[in-house]
VEXFI-407249 format. One line per 3 residues: number of its first residue (from 1); for each residue y, x, z of N, C-alpha, C. Coordinates in steps of 0.2 Angstrom, whole numbers. Atoms other than C-alpha are relative to their C-alpha. Example, Ala and Ser with C-alpha at 12.3 -4.5 7.8 and 13.67 -1.06 7.14 Angstrom:
! residues 2
1 = -6 4 0 -22 62 39 6 4 0 ~ -6 -4 -1 -5 68 36 5 -4 3
This chain:
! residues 314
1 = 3 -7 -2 441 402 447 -1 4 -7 ~ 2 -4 5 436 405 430 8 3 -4 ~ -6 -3 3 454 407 422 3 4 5
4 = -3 -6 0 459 417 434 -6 7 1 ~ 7 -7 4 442 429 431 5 1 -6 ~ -2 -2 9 449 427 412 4 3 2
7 = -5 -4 1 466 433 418 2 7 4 ~ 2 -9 -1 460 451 427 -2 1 -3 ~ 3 -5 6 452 453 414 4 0 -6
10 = -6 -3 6 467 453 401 5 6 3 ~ -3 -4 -3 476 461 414 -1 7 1 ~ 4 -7 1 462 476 414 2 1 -6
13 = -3 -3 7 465 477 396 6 2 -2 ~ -6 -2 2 482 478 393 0 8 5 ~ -2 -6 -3 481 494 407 -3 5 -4
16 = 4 -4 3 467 502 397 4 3 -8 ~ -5 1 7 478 498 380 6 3 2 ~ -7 -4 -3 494 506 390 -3 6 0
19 = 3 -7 -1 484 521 394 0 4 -5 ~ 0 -8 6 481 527 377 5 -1 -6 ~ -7 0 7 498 524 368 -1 4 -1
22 = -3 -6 -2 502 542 373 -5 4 -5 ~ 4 -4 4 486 548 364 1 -4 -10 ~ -2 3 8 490 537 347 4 4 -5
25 = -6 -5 0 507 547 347 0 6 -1 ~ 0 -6 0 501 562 350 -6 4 -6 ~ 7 -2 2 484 564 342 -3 -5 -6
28 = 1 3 7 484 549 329 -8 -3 3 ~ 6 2 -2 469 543 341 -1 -8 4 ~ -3 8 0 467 523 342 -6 -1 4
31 = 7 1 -2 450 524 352 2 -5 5 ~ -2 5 -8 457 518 370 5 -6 -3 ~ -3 6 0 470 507 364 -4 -5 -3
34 = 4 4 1 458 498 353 -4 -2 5 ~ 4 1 -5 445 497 368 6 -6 6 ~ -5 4 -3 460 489 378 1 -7 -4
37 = -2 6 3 465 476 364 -7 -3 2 ~ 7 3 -2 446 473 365 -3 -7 6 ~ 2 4 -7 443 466 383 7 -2 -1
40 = -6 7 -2 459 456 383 0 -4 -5 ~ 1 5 5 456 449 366 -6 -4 3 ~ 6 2 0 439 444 372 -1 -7 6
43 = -1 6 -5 445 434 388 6 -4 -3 ~ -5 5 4 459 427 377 -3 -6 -6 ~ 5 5 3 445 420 365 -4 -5 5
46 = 2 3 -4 438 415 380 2 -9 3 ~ -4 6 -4 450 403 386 3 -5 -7 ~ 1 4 5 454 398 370 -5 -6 0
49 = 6 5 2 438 393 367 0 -8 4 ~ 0 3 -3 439 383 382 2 -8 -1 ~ -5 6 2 455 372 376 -5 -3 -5
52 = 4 2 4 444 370 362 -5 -4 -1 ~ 6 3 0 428 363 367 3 -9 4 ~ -3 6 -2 442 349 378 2 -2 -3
55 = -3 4 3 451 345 365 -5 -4 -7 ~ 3 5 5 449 334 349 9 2 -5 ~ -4 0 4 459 334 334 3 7 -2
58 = -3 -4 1 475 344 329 -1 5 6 ~ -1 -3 -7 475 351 347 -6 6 -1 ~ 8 -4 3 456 358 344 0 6 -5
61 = 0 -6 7 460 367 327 6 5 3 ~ -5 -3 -2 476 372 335 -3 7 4 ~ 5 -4 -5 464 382 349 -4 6 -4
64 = 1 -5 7 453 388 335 1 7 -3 ~ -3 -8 2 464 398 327 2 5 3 ~ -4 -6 -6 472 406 342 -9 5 0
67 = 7 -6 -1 453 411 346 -6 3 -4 ~ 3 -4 8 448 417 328 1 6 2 ~ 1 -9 0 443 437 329 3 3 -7
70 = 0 -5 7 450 440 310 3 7 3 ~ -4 -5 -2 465 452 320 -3 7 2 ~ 7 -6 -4 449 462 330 -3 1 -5
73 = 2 -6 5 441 467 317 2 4 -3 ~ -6 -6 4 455 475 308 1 5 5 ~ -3 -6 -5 460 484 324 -8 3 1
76 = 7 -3 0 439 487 325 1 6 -7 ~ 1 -5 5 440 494 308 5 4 -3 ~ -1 -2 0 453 504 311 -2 8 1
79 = 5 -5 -3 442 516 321 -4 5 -5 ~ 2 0 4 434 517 304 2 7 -4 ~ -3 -2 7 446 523 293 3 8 2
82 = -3 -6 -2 452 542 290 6 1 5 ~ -9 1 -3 466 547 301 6 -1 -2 ~ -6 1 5 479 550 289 1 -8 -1
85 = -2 7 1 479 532 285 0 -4 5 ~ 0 4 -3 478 525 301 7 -3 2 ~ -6 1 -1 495 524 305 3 -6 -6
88 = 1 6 6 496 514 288 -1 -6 1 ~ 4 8 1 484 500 291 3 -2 8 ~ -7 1 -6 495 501 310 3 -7 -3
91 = -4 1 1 508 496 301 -2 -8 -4 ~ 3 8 3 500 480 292 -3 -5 5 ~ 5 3 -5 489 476 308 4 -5 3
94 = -6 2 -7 504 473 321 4 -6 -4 ~ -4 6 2 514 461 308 -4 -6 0 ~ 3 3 0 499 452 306 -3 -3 7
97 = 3 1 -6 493 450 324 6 -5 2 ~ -6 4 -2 512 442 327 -1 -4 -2 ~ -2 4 5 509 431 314 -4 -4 5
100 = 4 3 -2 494 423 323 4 -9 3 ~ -2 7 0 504 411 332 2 -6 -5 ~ -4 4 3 514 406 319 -4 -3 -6
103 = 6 4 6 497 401 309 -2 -6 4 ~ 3 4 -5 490 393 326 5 -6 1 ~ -5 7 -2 505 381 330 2 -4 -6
106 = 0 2 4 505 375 314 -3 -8 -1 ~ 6 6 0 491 364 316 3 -6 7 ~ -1 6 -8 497 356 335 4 4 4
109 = -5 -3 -3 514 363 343 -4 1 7 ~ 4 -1 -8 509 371 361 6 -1 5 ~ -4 4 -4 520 361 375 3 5 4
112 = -2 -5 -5 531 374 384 8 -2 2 ~ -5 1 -3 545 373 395 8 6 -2 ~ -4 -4 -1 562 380 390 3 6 5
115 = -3 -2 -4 568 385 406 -4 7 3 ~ 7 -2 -2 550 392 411 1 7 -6 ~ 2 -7 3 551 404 395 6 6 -1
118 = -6 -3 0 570 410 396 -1 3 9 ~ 4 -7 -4 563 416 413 -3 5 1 ~ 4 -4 0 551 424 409 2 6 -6
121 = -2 -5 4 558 436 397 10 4 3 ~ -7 -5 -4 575 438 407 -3 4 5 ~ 1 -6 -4 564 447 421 -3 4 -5
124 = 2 -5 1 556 456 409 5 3 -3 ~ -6 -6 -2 573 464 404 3 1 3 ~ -2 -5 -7 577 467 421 -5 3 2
127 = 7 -4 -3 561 476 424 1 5 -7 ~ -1 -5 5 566 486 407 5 3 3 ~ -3 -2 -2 583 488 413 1 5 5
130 = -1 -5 -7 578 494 430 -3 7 -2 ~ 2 -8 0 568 508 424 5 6 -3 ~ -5 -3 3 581 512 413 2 4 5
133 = -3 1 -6 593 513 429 -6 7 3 ~ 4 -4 -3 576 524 438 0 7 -6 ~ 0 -7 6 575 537 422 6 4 0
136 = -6 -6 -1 593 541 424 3 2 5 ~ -2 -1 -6 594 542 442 -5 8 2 ~ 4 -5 -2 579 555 442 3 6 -5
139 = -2 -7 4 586 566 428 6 2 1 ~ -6 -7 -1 604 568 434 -3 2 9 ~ 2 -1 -8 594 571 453 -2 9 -4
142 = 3 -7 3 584 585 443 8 5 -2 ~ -7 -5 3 601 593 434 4 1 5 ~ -5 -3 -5 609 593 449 -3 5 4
145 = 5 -6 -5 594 601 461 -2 7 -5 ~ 1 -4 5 592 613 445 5 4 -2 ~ -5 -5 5 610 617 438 5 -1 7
148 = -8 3 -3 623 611 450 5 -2 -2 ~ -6 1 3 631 603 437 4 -6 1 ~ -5 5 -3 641 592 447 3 -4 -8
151 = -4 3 3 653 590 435 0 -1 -9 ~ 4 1 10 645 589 416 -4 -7 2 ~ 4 6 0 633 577 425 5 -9 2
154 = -5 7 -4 647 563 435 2 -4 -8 ~ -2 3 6 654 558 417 -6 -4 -2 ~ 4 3 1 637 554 413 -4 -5 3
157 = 4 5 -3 629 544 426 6 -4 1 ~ -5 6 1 646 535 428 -1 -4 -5 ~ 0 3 7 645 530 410 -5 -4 -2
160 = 6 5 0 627 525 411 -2 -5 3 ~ 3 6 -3 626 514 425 5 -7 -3 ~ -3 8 7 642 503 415 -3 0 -4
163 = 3 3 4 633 503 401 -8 -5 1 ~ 4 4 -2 618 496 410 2 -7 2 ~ -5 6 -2 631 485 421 0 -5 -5
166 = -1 5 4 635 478 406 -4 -4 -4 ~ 4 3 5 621 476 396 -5 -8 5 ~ 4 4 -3 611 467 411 6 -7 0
169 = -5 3 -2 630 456 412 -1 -6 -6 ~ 1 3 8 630 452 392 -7 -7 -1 ~ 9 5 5 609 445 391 5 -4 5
172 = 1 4 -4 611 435 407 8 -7 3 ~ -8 3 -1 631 427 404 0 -6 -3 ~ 3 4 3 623 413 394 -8 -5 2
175 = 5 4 -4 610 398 400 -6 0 -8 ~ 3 -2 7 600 403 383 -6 -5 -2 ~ 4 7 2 587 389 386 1 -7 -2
178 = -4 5 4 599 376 381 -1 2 -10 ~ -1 -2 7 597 384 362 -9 0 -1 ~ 7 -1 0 577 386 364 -5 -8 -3
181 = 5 6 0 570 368 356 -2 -3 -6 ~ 6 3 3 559 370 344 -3 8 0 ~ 3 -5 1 547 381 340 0 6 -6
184 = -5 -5 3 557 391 326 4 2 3 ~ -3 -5 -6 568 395 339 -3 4 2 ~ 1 -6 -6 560 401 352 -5 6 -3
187 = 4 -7 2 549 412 341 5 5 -6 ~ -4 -5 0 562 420 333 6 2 5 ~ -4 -1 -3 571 422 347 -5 5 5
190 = 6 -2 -6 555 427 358 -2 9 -4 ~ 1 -7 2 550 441 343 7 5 -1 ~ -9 -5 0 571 447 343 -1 5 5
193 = 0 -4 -4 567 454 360 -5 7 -2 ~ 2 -8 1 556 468 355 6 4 -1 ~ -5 -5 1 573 475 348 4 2 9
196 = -5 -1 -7 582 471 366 -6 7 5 ~ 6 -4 -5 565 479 375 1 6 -2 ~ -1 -4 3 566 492 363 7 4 0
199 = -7 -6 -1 584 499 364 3 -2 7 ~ -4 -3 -8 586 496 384 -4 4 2 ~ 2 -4 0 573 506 383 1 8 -1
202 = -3 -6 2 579 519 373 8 2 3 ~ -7 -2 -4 596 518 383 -3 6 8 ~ 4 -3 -2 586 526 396 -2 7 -1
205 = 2 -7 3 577 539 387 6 5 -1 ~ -6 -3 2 595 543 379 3 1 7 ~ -4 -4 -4 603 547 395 -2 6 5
208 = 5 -8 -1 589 561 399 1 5 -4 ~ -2 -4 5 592 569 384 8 0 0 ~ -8 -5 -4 612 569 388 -1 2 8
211 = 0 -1 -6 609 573 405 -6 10 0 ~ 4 -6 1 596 587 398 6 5 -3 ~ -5 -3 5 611 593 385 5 3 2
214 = -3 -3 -3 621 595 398 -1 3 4 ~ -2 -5 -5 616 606 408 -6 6 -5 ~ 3 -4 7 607 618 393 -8 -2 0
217 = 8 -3 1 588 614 394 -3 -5 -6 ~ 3 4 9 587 606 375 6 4 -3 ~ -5 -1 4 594 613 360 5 -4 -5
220 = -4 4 3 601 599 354 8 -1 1 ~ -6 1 -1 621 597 349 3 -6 4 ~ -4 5 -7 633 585 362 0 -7 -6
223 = 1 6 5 633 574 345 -6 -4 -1 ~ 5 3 2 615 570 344 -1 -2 6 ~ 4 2 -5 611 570 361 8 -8 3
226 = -4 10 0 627 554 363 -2 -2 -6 ~ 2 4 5 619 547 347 -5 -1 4 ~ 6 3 -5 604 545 360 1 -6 5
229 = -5 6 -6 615 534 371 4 -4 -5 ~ -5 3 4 627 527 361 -3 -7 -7 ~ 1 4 5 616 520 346 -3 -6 3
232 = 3 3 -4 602 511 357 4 -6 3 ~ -1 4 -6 617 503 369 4 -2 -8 ~ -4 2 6 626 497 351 -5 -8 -3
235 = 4 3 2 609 489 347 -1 -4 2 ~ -1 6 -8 608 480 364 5 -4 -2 ~ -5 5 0 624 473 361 -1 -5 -5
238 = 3 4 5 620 467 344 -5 -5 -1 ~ 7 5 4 604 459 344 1 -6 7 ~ -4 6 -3 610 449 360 4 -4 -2
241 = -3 4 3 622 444 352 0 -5 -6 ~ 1 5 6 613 438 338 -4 -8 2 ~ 5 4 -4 599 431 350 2 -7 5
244 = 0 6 -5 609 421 362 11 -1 1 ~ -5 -1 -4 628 424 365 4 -5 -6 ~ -3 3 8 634 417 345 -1 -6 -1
247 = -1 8 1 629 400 348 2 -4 5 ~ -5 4 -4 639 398 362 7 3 0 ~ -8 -3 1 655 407 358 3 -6 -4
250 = -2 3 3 669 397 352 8 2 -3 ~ -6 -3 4 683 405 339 -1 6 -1 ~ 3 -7 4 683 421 331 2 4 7
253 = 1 -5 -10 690 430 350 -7 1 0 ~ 8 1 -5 673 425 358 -5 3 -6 ~ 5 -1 6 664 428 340 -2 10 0
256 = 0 -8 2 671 446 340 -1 6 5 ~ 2 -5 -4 667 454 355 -5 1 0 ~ 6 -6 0 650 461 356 0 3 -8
259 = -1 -4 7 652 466 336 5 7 0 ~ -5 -5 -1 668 476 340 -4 5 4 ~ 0 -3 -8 662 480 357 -6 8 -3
262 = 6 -4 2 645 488 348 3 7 -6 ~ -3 -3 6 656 495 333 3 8 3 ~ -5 -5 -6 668 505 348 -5 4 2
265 = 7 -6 -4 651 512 357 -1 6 -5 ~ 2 -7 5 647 521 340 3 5 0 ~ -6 -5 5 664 528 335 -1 4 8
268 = -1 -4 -7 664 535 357 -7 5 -2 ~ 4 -4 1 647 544 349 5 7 -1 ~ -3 -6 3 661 557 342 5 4 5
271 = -7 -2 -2 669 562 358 -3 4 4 ~ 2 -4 -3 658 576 364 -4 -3 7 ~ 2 1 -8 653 576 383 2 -4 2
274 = -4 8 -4 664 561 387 -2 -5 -5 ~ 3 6 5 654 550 374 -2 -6 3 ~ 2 5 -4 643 541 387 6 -3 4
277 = -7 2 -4 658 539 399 5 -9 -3 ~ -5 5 3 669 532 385 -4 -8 -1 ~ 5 7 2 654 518 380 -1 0 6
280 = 0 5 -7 652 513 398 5 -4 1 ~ -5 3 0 669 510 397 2 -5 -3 ~ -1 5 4 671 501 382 -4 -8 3
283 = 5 4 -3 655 491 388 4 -5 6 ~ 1 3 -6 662 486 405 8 -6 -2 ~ -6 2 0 680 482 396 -2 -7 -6
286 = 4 2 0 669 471 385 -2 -7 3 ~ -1 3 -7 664 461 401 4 -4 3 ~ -6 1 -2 682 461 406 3 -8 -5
289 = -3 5 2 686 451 391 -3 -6 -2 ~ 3 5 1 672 439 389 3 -3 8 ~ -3 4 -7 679 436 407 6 -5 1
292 = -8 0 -2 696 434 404 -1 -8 -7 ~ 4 7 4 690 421 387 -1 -4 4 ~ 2 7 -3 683 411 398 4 -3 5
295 = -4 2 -7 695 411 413 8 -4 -5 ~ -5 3 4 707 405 399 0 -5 -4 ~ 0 8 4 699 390 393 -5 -1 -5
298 = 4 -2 6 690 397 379 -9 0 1 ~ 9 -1 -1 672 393 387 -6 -4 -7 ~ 7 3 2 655 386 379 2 -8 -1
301 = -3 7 2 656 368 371 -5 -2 6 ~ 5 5 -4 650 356 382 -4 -5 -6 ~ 2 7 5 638 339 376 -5 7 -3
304 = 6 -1 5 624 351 369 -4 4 6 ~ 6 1 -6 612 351 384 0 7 5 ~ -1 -7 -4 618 369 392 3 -2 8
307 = -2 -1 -7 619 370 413 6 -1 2 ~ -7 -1 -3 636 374 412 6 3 -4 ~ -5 -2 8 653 376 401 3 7 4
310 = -7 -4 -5 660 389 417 -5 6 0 ~ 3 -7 1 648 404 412 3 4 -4 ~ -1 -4 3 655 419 405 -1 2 -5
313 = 5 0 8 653 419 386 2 9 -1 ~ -2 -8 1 651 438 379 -3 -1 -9
């Protein structure tokens, strides 16, 4: 009972700490986010502490440090500091908060399951994914119930949902928990995704702002507004790639599709209003050829503890 108290009360903070990104951005005002970090760091000391009173040894110091406050004070005295600088000591805070594991595990490795953690981070890029998907079904709904531009908008949402297609095709064409065993893995693999989280994200936002472009309600050039789309889904491609797709390809083929794949999405930034179209396209052809790589023999080595050689390498 008591850990799941601790874990509605992490659950309240992180929503309080979501609530006032929006004022950080806008206003340079850290008050609510830090009030958020607060109550969930506080149940997270909690349970710490917990391990820690049942263990003994390595295990114990390992506990410890997880439920040390140095990190809370710094976001406390943030609050402190003029404004102009807070963004500054941000920028110090947040590499240091990451770090914490990688001080904690030091002492006593924390037991976790591969399969268990390559789950948990594939839903959460389908839960990014899908919004994405939602953000650009509501913007070309607006531009159509507003401009009737049928036909500036179709190129676009066609374009968007292949690049989406793809991207969700790309993370998940690989059993990536076979590569997950050790703890230098998985935490650079586990901190990589900010990037993935981060630009399926921004694929997303980018299809609002061309979907905005087109039908006139931003000033922005057809160049910027597919640099919105175009860069975002390049980045997707790339850091998957780095993350999970290049320790299972074999030969420079398999090596060189998402590098090319991402390379092509940029140059399609140059072709006006059929920019996103073309990068959906490329994206899905892409796809096509991880398909074809594999349907030709060119799979995944076997003997190195992966589910399956018959998965689609990208």
């Amino acid at each position: 009972m008591l850990y799941r108290i601790a874990t509605l009360i992490q659950i309240a903070g992180v929503l309080v700490l979501t609530a006032g990104v929006s004022q950080v951005f806008e206003e340079h005002a850290y008050l609510v986010v830090v009030l958020g970090y607060v109550i969930m760091r506080l149940a997270m000391m909690a349970q710490w502490l917990r391990v820690a009173r049942s263990s003994q040894g390595p295990e114990r110091t390992m506990a410890l440090r997880y439920a040390i406050g140095l990190c809370q004070i710094g976001w406390l005295g943030l609050l402190a500091l003029p404004e102009a600088d807070r963004p500054w000591v941000f920028l110090v805070m947040a590499p240091l908060e990451m770090a914490v594991p990688l001080y904690a595990e030091r002492a006593h490795p924390t037991p976790w399951h591969p399969h268990h953690i390559a789950e948990r981070y594939g839903l959460l890029t389908l839960i990014v994914l899908g919004e994405t998907i939602a953000a650009a079904t509501v913007a070309v709904q607006s531009g159509i119930d507003e401009h009737e531009a049928l036909g500036e908008l179709l190129p676009i949402a066609a374009g968007g949902l292949l690049i989406i297609f793809a991207a969700w095709w790309v993370y998940f064409a690989v059993p990536i928990h076979g590569h997950l065993r050790s703890n230098r893995q998985s935490f650079l693999w586990g901190y990589g995704h900010y990037l993935i989280f981060v630009s399926g994200a921004a694929i997303g936002a980018g299809l609002e702002v061309a979907v905005e472009q087109a039908v006139g309600k931003t000033h922005l050039s057809a160049l910027s507004a597919s640099a919105a789309v175009t860069l975002p889904t390049a980045l997707f491609l790339l850091t998957v790639w780095a993350l999970h797709s290049r320790f299972y390809k074999v030969g420079i083929a398999q090596q060189s599709v998402l590098p090319t794949t991402a390379l092509l999405v940029v140059v399609c930034t140059f072709l006006g209003h059929w920019a996103v179209l073309a990068a959906g396209l490329v994206a899905a052809l892409a796809v096509a050829a991880g398909v074809t790589l594999t349907a030709l023999g060119a799979g995944p080595e076997r003997g190195r503890g992966e589910e399956s050689a018959a998965v689609p390498v990208l």
